[in-house]
PAZAPA-4460 file (N, C-alpha, C; in steps of 0.05 Angstrom, whole numbers, plus 32768, in hexadecimal, padded with zeros to 4 digits):
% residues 278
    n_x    n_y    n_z   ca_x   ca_y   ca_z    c_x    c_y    c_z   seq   type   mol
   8214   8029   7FEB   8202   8022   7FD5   81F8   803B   7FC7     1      X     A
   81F5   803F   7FB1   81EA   804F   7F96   81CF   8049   7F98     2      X     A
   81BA   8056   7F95   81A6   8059   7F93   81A2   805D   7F77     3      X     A
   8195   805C   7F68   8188   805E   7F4A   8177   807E   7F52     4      X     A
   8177   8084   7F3C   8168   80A1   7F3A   814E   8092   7F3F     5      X     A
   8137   80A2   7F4B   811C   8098   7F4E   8109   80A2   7F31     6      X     A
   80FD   8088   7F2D   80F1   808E   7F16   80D4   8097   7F15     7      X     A
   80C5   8097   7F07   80AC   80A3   7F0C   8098   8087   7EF1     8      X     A
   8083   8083   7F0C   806D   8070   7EFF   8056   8075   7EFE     9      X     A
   8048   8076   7EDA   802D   807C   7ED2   8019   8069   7EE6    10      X     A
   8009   807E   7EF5   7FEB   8071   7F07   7FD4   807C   7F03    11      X     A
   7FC5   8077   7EEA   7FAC   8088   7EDE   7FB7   80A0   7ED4    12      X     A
   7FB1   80B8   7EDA   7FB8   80D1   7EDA   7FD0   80E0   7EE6    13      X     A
   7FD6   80C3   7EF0   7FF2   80D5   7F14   800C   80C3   7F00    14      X     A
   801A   80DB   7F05   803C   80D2   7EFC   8045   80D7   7F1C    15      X     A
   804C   80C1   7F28   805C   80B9   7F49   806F   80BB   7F45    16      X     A
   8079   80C7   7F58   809C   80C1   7F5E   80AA   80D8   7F53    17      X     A
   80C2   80D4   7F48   80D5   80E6   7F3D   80D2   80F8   7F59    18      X     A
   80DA   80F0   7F6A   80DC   8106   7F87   80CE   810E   7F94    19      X     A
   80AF   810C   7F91   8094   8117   7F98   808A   8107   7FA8    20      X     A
   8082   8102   7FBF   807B   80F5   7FD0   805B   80EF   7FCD    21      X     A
   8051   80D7   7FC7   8037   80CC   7FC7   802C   80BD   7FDA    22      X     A
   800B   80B9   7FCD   7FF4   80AD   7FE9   7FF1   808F   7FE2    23      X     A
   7FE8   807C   7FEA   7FDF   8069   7FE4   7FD1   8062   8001    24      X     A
   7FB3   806E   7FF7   7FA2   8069   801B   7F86   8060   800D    25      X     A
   7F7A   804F   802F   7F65   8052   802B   7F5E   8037   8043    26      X     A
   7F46   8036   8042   7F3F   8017   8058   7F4D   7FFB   804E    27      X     A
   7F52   7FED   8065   7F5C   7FD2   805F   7F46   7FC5   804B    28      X     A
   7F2C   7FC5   804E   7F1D   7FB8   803E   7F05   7FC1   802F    29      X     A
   7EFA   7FC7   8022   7ED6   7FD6   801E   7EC5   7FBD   802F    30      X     A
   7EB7   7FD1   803E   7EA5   7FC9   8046   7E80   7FDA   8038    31      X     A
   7E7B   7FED   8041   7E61   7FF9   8040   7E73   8009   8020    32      X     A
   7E65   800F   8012   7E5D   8028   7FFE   7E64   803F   800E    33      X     A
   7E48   8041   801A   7E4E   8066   802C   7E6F   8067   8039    34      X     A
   7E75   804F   8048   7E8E   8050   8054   7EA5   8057   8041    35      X     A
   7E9F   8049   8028   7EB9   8049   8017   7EBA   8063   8004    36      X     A
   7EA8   8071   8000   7E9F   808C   7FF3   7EA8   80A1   800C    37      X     A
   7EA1   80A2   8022   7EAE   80BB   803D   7EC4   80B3   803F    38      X     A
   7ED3   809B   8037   7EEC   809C   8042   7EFF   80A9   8028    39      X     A
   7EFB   80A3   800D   7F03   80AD   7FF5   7F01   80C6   7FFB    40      X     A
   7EE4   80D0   7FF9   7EE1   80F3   7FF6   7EF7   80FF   800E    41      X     A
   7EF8   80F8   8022   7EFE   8102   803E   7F2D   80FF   8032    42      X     A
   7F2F   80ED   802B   7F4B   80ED   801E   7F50   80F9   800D    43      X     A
   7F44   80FC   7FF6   7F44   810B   7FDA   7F3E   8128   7FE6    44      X     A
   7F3B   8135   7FF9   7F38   8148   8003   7F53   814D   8011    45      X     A
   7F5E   813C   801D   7F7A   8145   802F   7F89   8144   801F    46      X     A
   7F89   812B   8009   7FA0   8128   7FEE   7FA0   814C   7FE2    47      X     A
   7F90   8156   7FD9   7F8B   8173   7FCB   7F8D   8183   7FD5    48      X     A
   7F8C   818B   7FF6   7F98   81AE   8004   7FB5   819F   8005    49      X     A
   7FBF   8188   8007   7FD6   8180   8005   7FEE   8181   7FF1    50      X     A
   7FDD   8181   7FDE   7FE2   8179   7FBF   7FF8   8167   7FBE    51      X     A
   7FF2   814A   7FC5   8004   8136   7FC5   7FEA   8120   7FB8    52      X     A
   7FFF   8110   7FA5   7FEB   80F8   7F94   7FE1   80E6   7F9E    53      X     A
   7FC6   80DD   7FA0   7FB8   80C7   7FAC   7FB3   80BA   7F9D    54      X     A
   7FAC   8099   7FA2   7FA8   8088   7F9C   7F9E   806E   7FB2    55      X     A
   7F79   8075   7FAA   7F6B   806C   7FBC   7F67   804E   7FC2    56      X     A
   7F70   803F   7FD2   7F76   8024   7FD8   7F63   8013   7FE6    57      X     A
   7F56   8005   7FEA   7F41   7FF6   7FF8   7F43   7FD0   7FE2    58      X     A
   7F42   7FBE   7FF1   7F3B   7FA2   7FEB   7F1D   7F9A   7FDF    59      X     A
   7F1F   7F88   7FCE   7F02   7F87   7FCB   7F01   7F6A   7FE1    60      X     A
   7F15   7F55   7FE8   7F14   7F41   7FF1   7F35   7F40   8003    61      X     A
   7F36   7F32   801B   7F48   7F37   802E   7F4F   7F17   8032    62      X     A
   7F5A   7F0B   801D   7F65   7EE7   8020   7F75   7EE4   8035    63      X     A
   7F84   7EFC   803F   7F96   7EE3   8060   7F8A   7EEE   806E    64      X     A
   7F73   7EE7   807C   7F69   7EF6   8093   7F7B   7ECF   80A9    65      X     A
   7F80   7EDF   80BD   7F8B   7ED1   80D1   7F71   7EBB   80D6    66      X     A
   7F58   7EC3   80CD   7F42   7EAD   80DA   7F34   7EA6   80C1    67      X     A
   7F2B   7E8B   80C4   7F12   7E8B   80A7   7F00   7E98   80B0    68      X     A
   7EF8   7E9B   80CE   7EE2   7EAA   80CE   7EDF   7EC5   80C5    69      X     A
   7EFA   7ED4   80C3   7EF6   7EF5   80C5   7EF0   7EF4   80AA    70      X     A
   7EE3   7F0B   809E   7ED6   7F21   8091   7EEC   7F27   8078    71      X     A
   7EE5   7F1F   8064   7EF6   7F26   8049   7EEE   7F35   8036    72      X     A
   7ED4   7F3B   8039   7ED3   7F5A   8023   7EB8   7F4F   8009    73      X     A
   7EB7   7F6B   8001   7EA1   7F5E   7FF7   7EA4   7F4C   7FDD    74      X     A
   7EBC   7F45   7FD6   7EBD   7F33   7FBE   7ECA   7F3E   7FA7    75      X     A
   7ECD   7F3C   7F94   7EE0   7F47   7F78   7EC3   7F5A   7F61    76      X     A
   7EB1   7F48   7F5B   7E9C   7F4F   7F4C   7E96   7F68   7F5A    77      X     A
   7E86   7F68   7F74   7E82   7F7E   7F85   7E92   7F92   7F91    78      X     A
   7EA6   7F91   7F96   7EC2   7F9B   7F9B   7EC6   7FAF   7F87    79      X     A
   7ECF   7FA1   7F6F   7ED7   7FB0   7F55   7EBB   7FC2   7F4F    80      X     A
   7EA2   7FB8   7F56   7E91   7FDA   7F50   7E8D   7FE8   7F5C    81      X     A
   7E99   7FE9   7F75   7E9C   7FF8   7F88   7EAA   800A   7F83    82      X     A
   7EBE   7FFA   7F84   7EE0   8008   7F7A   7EDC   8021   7F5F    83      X     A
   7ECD   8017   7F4C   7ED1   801E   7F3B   7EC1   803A   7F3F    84      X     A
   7EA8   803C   7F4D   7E93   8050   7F4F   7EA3   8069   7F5C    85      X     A
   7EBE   805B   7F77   7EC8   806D   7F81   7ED7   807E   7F6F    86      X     A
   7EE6   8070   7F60   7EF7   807D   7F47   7EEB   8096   7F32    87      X     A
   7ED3   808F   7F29   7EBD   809A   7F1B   7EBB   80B7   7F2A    88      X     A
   7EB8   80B4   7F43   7EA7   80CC   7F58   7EBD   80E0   7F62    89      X     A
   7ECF   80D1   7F65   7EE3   80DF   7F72   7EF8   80E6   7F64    90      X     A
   7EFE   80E2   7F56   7F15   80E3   7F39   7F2F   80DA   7F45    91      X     A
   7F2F   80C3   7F57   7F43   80B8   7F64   7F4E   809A   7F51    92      X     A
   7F6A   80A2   7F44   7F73   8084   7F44   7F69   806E   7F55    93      X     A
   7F6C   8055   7F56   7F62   803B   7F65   7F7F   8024   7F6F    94      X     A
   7F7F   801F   7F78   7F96   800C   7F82   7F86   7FF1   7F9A    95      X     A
   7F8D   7FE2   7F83   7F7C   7FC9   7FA1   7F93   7FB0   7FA5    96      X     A
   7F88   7F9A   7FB0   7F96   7F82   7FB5   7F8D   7F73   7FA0    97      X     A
   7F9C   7F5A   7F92   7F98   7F44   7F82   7FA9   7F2B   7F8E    98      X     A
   7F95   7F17   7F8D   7FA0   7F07   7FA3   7FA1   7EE9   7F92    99      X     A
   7F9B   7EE0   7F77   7F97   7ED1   7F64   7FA0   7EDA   7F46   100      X     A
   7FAC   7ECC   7F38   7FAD   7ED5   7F1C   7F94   7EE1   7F0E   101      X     A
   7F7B   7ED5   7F16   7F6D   7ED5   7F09   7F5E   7EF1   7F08   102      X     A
   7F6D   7EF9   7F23   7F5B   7F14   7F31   7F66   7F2B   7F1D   103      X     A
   7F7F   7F23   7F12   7F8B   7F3E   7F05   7F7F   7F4C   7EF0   104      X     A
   7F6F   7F38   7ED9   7F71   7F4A   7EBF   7F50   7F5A   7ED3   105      X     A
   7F39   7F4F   7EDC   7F23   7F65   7EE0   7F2F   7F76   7EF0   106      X     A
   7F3C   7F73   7F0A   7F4B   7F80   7F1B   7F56   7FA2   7F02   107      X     A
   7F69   7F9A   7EEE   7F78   7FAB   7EE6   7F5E   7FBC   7ED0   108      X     A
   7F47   7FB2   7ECE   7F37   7FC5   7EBE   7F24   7FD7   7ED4   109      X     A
   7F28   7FD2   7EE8   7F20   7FE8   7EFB   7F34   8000   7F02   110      X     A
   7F4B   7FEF   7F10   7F64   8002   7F23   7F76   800A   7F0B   111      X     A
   7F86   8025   7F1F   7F95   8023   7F09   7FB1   8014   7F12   112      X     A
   7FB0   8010   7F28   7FCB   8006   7F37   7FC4   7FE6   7F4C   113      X     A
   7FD9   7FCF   7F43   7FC9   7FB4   7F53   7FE6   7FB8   7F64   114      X     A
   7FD5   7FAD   7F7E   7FE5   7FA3   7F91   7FEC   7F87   7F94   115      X     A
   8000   7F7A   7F9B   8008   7F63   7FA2   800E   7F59   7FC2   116      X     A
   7FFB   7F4F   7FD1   8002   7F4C   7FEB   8020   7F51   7FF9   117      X     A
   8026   7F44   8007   8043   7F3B   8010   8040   7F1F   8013   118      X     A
   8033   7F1D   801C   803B   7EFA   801C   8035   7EEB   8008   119      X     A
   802D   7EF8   7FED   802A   7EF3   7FCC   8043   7EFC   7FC8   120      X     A
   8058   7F08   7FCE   806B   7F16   7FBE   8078   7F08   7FAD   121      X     A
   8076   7EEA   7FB3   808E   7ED3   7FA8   8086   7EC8   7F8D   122      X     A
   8064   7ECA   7F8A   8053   7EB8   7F82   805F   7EBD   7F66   123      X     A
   8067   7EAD   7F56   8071   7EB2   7F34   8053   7EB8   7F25   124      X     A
   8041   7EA7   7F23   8031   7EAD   7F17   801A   7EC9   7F1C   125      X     A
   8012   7EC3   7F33   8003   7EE6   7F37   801C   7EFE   7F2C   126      X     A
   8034   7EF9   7F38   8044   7F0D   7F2C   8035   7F14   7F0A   127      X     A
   8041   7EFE   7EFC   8043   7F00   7EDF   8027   7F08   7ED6   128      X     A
   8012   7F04   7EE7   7FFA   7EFC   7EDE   7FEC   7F25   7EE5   129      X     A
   7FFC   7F2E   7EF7   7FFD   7F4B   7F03   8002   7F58   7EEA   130      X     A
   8023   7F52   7EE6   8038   7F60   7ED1   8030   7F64   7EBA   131      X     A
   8016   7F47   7EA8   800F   7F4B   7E95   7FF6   7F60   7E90   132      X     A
   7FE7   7F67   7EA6   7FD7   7F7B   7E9A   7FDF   7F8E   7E99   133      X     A
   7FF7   7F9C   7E9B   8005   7FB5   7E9E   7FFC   7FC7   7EA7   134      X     A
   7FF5   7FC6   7EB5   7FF0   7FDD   7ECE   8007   7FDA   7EDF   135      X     A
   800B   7FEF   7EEC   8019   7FEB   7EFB   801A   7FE3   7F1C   136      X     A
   802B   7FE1   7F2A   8031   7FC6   7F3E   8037   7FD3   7F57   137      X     A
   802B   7FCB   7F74   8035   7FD8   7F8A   803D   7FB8   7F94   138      X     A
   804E   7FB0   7F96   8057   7F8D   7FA8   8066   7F9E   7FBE   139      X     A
   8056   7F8C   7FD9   805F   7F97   7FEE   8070   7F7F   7FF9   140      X     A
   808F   7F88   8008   809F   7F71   800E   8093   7F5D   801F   141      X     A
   8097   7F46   8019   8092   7F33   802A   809E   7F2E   804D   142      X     A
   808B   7F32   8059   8098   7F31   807C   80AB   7F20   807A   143      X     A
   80B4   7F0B   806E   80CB   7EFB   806B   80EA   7EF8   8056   144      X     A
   80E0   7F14   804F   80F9   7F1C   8033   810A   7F2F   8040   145      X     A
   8120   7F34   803F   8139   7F4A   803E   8137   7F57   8027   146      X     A
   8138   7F72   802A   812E   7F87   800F   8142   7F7C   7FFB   147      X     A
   8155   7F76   7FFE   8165   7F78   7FE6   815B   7F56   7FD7   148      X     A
   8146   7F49   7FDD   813D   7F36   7FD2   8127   7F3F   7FC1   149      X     A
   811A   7F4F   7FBC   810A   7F5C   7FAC   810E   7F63   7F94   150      X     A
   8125   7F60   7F93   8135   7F69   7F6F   812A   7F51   7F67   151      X     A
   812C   7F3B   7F70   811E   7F22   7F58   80FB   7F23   7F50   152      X     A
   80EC   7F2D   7F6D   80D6   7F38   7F69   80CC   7F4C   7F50   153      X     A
   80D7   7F60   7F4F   80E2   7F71   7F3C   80E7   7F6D   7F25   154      X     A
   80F8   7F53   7F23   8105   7F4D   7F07   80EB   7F39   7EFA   155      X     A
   80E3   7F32   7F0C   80C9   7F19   7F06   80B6   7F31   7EF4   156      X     A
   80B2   7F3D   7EF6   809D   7F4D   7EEA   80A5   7F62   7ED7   157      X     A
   80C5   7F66   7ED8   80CF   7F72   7EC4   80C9   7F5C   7EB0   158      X     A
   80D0   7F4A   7EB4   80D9   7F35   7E98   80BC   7F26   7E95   159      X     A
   80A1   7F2B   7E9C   8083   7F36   7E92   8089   7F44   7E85   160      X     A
   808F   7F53   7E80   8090   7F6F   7E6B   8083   7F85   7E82   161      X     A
   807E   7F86   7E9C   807A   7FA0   7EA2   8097   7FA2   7EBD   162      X     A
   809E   7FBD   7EAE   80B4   7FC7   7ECA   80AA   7FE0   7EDC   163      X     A
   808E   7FE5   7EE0   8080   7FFA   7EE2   807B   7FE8   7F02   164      X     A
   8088   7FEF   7F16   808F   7FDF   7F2E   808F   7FEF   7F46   165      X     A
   8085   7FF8   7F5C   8081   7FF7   7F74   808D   7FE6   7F8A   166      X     A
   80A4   7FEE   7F9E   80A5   7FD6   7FB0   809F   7FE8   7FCA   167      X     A
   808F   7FD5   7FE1   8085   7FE2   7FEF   808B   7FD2   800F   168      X     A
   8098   7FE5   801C   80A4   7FD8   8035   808A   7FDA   8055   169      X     A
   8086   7FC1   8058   806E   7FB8   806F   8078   7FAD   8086   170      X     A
   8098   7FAB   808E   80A1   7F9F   809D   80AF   7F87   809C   171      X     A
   80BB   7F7C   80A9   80C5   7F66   80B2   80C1   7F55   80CC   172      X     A
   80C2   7F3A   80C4   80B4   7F29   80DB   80D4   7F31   80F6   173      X     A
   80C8   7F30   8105   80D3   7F27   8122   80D5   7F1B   812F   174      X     A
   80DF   7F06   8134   80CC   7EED   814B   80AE   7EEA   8146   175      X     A
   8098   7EE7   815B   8085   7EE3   8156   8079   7EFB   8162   176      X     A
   8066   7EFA   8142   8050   7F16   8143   8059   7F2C   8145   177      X     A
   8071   7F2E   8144   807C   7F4F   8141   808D   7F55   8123   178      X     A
   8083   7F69   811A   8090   7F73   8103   80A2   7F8B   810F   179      X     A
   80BC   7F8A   80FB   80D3   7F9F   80F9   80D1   7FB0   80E5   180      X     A
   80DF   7FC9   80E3   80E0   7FDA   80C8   8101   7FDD   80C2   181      X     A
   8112   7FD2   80AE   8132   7FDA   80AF   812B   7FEF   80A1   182      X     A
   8130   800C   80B2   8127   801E   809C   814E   801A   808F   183      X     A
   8166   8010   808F   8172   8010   8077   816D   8004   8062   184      X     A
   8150   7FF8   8068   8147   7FE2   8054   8141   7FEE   802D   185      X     A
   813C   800E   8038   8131   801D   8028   813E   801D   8010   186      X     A
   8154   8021   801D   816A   8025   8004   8170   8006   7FED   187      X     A
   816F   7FF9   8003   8172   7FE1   7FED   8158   7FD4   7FDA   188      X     A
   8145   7FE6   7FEA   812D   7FE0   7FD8   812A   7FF8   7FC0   189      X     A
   8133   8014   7FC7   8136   8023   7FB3   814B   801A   7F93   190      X     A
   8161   8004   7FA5   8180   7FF7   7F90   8169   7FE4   7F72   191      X     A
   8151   7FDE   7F7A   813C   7FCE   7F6B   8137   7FDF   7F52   192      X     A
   8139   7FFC   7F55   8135   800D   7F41   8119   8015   7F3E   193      X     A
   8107   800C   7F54   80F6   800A   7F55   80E2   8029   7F6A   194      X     A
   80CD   803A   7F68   80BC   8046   7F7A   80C6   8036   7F92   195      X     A
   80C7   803F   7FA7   80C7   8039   7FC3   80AF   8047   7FD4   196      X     A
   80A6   802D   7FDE   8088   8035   7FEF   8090   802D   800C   197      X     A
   807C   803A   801E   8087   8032   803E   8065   8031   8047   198      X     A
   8060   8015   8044   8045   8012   8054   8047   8012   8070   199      X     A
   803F   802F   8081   803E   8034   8095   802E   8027   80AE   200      X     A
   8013   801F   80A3   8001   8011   80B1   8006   7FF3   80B3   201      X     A
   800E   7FEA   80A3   8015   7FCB   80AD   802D   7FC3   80AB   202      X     A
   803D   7FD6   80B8   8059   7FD4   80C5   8050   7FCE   80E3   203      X     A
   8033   7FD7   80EF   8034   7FD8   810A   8025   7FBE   8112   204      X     A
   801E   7FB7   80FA   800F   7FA2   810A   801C   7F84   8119   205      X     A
   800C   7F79   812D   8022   7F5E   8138   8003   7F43   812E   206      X     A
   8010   7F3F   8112   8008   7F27   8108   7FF6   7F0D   8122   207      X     A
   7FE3   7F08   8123   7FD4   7EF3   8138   7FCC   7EFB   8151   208      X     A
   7FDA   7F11   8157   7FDC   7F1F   8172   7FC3   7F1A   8183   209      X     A
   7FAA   7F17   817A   7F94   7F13   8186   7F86   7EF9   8180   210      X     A
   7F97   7EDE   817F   7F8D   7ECF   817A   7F88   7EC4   815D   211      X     A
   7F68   7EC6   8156   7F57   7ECA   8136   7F61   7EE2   8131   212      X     A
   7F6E   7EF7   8133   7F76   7F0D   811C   7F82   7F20   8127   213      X     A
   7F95   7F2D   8118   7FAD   7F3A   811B   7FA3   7F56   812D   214      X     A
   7FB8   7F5D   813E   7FB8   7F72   814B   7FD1   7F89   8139   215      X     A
   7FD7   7F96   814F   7FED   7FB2   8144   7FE8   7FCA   8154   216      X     A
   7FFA   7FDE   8152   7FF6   7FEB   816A   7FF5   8009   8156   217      X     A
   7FE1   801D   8148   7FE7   8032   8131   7FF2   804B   8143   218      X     A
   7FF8   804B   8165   8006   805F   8161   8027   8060   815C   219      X     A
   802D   804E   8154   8048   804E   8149   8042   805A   812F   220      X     A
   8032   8059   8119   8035   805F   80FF   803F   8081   80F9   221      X     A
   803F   808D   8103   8046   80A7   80FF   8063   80AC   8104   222      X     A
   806D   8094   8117   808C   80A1   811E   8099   808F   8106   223      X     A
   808B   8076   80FD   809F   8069   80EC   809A   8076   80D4   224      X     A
   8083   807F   80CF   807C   8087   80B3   8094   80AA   80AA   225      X     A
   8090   80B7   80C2   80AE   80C6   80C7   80C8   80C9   80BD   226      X     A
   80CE   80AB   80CE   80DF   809B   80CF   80F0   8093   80B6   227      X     A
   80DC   808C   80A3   80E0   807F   8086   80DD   8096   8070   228      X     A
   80D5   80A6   807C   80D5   80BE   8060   80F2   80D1   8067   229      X     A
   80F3   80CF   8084   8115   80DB   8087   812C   80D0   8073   230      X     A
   812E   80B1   806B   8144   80A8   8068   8147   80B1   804F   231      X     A
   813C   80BB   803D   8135   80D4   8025   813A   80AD   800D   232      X     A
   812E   8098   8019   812B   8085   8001   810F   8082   8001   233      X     A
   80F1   8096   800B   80DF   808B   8007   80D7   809C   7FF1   234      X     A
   80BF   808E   7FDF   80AD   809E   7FCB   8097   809D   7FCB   235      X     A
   808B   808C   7FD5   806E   8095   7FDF   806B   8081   7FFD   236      X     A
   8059   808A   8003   8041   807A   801E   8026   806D   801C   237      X     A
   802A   8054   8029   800D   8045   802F   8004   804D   8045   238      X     A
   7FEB   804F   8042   7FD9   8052   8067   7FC5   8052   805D   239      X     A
   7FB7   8034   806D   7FA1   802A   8078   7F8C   803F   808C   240      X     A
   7F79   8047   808B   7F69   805C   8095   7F4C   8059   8095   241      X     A
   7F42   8063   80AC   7F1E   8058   80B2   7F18   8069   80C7   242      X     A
   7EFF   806F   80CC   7EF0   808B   80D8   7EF3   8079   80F0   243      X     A
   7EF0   805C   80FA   7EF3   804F   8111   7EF9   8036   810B   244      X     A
   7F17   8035   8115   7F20   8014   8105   7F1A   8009   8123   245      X     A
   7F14   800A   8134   7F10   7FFB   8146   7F03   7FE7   8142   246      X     A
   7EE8   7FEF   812E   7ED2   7FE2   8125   7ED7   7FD9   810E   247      X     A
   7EEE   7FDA   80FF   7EF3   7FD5   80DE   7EF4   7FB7   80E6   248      X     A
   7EE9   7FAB   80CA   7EEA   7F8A   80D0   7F04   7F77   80C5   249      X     A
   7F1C   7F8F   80BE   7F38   7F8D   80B8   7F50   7FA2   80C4   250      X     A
   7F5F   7F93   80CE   7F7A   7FAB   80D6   7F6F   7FC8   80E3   251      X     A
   7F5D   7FC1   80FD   7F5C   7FD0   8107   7F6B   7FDA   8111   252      X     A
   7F81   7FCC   811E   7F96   7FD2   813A   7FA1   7FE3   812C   253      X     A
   7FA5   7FDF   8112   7FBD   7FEF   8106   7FC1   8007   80F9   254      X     A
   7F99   8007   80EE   7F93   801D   80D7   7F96   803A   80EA   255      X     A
   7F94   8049   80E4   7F96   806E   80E4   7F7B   8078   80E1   256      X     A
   7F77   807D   80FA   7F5D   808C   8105   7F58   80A9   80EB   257      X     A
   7F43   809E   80DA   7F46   80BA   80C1   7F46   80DA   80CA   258      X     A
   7F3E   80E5   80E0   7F41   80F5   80E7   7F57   8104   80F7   259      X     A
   7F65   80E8   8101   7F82   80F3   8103   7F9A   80F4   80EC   260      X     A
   7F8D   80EE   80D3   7F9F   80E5   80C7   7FAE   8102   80B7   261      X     A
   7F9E   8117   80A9   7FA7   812F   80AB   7FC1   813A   80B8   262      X     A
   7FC2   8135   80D3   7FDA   813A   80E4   7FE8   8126   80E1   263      X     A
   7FF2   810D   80DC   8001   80FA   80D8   8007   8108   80C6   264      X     A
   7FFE   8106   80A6   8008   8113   8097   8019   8128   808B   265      X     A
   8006   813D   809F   8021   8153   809D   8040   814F   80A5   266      X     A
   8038   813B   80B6   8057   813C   80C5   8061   8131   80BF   267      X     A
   8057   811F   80A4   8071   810E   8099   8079   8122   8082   268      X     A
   805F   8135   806F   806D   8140   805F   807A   8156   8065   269      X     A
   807A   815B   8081   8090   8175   8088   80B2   8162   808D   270      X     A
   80B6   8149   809D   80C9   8141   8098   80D1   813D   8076   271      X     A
   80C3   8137   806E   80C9   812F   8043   80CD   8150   803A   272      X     A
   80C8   8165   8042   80CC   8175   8044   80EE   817D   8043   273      X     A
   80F3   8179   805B   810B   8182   8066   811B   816C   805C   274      X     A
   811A   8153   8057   8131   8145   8046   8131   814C   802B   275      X     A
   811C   8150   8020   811E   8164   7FFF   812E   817B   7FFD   276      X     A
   812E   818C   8022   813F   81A6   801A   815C   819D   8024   277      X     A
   815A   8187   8030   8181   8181   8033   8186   8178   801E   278      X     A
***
């Protein structure tokens, strides 16, 4: 298989891609202000002795939580001025979840980049309803798609009028509660013509695992995150991150302890490193 040259997609101020390896981090959900301001400053700080592009990610609302009871965030109205204050302060692009058509057009006058769940990936209308504000798109594969099914994904939102597209690999289902990574998956998701993303943190998680809400195990995330920037088809990275996800009231099992995250880091951009110089 041929790979397409990698293209490069406008995100606020950040031109991604074209060979440059990018961020897409931040907590699974906002919770506190103070929390969501130390976790920005504290990234936008490793993004810059790094000098690799961030793009600060947090939910304002978390729709599949495994339980009605668990904790979904503080809402869209509240969310979005959150979001927005972080952007303001920190001079960080924004990247969140939209989980409704309706969410997209306020959603896209905050961020500069919308996300599409995975298990939204199919949805025709949020697609179109994404595609029409033209911002551009991170859709992460669905635990139940084969990458090379994503070209229709893709094409759905080309033919919106936006081809300004992100596809972002989170795993694959396994039996029950275990997710896989094909890292040859890469390549057929790169054949989309599309940025290629490798969400590292919820590749590990095992969907129900605890009953009311998902478990995952985050010391795998460093060998797969590795792993996927070796096969020289990735262009940027997701990771989920929190000063103590133990206590996060989303994807703890899975998120990246923020103070280890520095050293994760390096060691994926010293592997992206060494496939740039072969």
């Amino acid at each position: 298989m041929t790979a397409p040259s990698r293209p490069k997609v406008q995100v606020g101020e950040l031109a991604l891609g074209g060979g440059e390896l990018f961020l897409l981090a931040g907590p699974c959900v906002l919770e506190t202000p103070e929390l969501a301001h130390q976790i920005a400053e504290t990234l936008v700080e490793i993004a810059r002795e790094r000098r690799i592009p961030l793009v600060f990610k947090a939910s304002f609302d978390k729709a599949n939580r495994s339980s009605a009871a668990a904790t979904r965030g503080p809402g869209i109205a509240g969310g979005l001025e959150l979001l927005a204050e972080i952007k303001r302060r920190w001079n960080v692009p924004i990247v969140t979840d939209v989980h409704l058509p309706e969410h997209c057009a306020p959603a896209a006058e905050v961020c500069d980049l919308l996300q599409i769940p995975a298990f939204l990936c199919r949805q025709t209308d949020l697609l179109v309803a994404a595609a029409r504000t033209g911002k551009p798109l991170n859709i992460k594969k669905g635990q139940f798609l084969a990458p090379w099914d994503m070209k229709n994904v893709v094409a759905k939102c080309a033919q919106a009028g936006n081809p300004n597209v992100m596809v972002c690999e989170r795993g694959t289902s396994f039996g029950y509660g275990r997710l896989v990574v094909d890292m040859t998956g890469f390549e057929h998701l790169r054949a989309t013509g599309s940025l290629v993303v490798f969400d590292a943190t919820h590749s590990v998680q095992e969907p129900g695992a605890r009953g009311d809400s998902t478990g995952g195990n985050r010391e795998h995330v460093p060998a797969l995150a590795r792993a996927a920037v070796a096969t020289g088809n990735v262009d940027g990275l997701f990771f989920e991150v929190h000063p103590d996800p133990d206590k996060a009231p989303s994807d703890g099992p899975n998120m990246v302890r923020l103070h280890q995250f520095p050293a994760i880091l390096d060691s994926v951009l010293a592997v992206h490193r060494a496939v740039r110089a072969r």
